[in-house]
N, CA, C and O of each residue as an XYZ file, in Angstrom:
408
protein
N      34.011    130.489     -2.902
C      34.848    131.036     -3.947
C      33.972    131.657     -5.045
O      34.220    132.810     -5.399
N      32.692    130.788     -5.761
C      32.133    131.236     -6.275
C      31.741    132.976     -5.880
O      32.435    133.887     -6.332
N      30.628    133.210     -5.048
C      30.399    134.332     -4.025
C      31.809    134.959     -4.320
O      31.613    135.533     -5.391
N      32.574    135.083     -4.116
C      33.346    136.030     -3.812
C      33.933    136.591     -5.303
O      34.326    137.746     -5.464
N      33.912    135.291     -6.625
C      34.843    135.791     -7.950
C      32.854    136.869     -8.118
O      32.918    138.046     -8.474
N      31.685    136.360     -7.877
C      30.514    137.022     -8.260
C      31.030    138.851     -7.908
O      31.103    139.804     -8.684
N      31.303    138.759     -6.463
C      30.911    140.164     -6.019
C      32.038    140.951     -6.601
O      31.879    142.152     -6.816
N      33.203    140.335     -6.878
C      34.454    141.005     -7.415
C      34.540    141.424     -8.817
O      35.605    141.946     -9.147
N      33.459    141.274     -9.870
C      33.317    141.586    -10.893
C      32.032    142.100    -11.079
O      31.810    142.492    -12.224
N      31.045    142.216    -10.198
C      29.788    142.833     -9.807
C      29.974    144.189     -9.321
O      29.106    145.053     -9.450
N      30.860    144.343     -8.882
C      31.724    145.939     -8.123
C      32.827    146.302     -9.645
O      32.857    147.345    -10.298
N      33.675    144.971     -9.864
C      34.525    146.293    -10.662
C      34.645    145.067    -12.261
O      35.729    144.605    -12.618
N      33.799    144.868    -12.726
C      33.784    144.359    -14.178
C      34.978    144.846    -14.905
O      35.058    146.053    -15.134
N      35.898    144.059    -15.285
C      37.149    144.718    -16.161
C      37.353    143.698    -16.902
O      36.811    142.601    -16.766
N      38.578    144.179    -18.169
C      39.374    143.615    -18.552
C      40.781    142.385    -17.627
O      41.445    142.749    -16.657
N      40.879    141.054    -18.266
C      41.618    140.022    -17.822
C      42.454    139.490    -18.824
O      42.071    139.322    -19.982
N      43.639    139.207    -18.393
C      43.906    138.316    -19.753
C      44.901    136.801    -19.033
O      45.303    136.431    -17.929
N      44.928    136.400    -20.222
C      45.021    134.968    -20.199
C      46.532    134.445    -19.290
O      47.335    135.378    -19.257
N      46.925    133.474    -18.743
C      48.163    133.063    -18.667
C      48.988    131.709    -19.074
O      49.264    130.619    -18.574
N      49.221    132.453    -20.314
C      50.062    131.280    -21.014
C      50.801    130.644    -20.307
O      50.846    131.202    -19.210
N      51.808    129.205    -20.350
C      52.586    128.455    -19.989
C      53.857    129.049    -20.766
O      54.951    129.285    -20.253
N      53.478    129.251    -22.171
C      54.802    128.900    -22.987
C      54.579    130.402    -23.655
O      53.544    131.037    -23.857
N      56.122    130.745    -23.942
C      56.176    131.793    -24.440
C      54.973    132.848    -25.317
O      55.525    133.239    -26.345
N      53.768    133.315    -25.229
C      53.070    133.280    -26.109
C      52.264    134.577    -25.505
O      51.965    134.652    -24.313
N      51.986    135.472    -26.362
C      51.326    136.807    -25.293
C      49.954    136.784    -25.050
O      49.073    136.702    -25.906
N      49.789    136.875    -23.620
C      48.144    136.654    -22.749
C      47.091    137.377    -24.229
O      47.293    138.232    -25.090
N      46.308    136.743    -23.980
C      45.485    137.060    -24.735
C      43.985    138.062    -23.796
O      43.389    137.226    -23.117
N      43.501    139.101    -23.672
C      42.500    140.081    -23.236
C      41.457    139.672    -23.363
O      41.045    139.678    -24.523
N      40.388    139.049    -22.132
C      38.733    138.721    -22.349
C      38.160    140.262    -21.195
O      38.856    140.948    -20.447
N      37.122    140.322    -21.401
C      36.099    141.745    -20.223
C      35.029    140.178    -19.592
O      34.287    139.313    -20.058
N      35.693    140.679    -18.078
C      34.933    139.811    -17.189
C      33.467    140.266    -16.475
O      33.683    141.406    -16.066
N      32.410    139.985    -16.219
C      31.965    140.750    -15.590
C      30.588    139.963    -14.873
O      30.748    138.743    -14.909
N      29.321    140.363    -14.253
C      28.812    139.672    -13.281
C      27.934    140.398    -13.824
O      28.230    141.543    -14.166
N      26.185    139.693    -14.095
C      25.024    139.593    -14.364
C      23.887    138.465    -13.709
O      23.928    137.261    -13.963
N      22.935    139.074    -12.873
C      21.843    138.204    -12.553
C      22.506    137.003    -12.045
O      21.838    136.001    -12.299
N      23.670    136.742    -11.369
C      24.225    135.892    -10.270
C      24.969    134.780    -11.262
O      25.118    133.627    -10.857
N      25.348    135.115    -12.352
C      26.449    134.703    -13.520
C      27.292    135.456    -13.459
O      27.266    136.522    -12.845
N      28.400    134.895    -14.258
C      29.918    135.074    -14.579
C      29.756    135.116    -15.966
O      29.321    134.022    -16.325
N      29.933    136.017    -17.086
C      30.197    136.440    -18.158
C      31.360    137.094    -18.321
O      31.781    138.042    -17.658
N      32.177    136.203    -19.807
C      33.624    137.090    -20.361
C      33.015    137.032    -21.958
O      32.467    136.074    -22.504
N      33.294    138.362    -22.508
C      33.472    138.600    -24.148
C      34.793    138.649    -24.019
O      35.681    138.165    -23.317
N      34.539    139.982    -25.638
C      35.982    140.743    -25.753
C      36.326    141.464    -25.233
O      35.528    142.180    -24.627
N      37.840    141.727    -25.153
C      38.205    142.839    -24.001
C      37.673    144.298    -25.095
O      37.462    144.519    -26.288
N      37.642    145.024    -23.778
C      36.948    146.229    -23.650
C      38.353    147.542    -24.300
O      38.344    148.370    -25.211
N      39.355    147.147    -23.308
C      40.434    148.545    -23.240
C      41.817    147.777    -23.885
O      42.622    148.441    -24.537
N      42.016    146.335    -23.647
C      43.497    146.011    -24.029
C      43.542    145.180    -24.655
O      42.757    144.312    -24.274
N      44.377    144.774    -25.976
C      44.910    144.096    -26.966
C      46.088    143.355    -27.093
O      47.194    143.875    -27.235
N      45.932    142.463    -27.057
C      45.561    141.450    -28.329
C      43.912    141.434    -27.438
O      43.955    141.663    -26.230
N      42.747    141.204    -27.992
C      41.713    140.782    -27.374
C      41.395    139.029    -27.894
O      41.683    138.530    -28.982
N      40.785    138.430    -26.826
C      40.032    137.374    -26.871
C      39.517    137.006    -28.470
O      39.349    137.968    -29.221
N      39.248    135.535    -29.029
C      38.531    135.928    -30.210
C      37.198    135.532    -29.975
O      36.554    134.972    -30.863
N      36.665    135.799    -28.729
C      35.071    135.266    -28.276
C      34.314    136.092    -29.536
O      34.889    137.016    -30.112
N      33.143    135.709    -29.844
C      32.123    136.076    -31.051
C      31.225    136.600    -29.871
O      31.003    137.811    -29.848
N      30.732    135.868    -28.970
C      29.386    136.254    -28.241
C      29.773    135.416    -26.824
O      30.457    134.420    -26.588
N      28.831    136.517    -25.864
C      29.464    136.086    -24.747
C      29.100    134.987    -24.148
O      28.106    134.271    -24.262
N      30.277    134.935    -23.326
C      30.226    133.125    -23.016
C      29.713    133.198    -20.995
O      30.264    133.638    -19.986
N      28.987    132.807    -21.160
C      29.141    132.188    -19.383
C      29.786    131.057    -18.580
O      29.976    129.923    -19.020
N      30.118    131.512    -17.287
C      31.002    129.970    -16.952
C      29.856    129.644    -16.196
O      28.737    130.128    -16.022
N      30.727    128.318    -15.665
C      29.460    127.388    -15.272
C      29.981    127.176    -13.668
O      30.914    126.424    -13.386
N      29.335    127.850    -12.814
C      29.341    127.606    -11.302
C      29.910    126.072    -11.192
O      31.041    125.967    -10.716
N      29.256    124.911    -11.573
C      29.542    124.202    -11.282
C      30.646    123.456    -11.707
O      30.744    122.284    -11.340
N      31.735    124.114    -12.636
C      32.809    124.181    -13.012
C      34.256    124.511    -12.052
O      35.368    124.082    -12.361
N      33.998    125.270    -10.969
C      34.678    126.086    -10.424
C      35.783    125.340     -9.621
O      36.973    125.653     -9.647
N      35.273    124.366     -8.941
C      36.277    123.565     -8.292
C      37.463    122.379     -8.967
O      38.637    122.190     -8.649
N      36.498    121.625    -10.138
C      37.504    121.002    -10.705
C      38.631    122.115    -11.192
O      39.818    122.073    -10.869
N      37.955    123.219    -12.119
C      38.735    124.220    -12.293
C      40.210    124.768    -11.313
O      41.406    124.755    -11.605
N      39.615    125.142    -10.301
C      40.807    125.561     -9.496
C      41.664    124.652     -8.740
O      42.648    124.920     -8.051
N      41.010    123.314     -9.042
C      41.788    121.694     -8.436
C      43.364    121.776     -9.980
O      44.565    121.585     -9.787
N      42.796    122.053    -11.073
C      43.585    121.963    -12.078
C      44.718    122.873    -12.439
O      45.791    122.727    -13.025
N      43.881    124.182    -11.693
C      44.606    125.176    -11.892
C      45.773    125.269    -11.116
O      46.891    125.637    -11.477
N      45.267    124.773     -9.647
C      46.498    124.610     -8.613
C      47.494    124.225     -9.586
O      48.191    124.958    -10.288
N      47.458    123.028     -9.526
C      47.977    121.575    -10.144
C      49.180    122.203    -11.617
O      50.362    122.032    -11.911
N      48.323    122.758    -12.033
C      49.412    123.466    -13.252
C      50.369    124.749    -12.639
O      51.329    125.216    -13.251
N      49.924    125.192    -11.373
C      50.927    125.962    -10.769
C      52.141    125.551    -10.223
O      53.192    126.152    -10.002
N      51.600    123.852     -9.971
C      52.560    123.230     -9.188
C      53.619    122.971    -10.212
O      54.724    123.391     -9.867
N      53.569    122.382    -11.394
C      54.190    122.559    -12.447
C      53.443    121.371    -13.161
O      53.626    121.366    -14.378
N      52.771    120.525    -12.753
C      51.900    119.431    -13.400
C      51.667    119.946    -14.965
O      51.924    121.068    -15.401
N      51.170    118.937    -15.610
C      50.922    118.866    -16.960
C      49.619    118.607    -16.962
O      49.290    117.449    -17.221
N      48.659    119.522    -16.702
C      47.459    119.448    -16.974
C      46.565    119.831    -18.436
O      45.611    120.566    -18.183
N      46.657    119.587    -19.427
C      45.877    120.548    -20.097
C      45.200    119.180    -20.918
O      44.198    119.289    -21.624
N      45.894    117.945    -20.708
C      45.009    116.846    -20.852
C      43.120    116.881    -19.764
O      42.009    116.448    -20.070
N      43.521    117.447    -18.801
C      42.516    117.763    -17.686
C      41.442    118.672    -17.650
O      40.266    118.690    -17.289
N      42.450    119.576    -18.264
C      41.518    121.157    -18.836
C      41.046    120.622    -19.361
O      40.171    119.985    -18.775
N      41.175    120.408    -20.808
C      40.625    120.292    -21.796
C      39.161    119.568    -21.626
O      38.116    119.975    -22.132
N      39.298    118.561    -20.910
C      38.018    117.185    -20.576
C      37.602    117.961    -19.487
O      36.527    117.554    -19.047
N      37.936    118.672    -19.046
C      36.801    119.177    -17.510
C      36.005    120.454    -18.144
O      34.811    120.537    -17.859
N      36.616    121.517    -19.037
C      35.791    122.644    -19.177
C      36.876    123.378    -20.844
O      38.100    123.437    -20.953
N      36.185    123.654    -21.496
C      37.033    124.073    -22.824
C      37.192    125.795    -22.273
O      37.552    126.499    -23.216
N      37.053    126.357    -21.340
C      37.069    127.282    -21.192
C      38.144    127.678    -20.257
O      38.301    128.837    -19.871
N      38.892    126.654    -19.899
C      40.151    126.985    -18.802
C      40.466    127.736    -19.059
O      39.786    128.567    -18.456
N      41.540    128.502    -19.966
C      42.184    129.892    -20.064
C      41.570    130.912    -19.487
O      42.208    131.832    -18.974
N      39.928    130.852    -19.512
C      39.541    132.034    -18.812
C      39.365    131.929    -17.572
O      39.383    132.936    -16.865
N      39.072    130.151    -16.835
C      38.952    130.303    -15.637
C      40.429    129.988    -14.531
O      40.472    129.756    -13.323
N      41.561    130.110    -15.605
C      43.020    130.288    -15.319
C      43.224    132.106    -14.933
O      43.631    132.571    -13.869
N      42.852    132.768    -16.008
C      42.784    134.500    -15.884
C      42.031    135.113    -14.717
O      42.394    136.166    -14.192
N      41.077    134.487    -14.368
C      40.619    135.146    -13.642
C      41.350    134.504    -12.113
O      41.918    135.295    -11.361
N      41.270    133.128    -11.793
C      42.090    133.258    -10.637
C      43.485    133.695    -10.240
O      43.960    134.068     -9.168
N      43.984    133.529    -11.450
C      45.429    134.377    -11.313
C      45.390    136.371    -10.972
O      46.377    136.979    -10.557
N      43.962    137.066    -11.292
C      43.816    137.635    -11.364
C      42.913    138.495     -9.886
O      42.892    139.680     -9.553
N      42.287    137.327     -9.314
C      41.815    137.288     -8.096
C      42.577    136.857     -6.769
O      42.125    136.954     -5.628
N      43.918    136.323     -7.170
C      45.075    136.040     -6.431
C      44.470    134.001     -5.628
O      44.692    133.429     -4.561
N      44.075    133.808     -6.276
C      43.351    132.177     -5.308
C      43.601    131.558     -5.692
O      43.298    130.429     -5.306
């Protein structure tokens, strides 16, 4: 999974945005792939943007609890007790798989 979110933003680096639960409008991060990292700032083209200061990297070894949680909140679970303690960065690693279809 890793490998594959790498080469998919290594080819086409874009704008992502967030997916809220509750009424509230996605918020815009720019995803993109460097030296075999995952980097999101601010979005590039669409608004509301992210309020990242400086860019953030995710952490490979994040990826699975991540998408274990992410399922899990698709299912309709109440995860954000989970998020929160596994990676403060869920929203973005929510955007991008919703965005990568996985």
């Amino acid at each position: 999974m890793w490998s594959k979110i790498l080469r998919e933003f290594s080819e086409n680096p874009r704008d992502v945005h967030t997916i809220p639960k509750v009424k509230k409008e996605p918020m815009w991060f720019f995803v993109y792939e460097e030296y075999g990292n995952i980097y999101i700032e601010k979005a590039r083209s669409h608004e509301p943007s992210s309020s990242i200061q400086h860019r953030l990297r995710l952490k490979k070894e994040e990826i699975e609890i991540m998408k274990n949680i992410y399922d899990k909140r698709n299912e309709g679970e109440s995860v954000s007790h989970l998020a929160t303690k596994s990676s403060w960065m869920s929203v973005y690693w929510y955007g991008i798989f919703a965005e990568m279809n996985l």
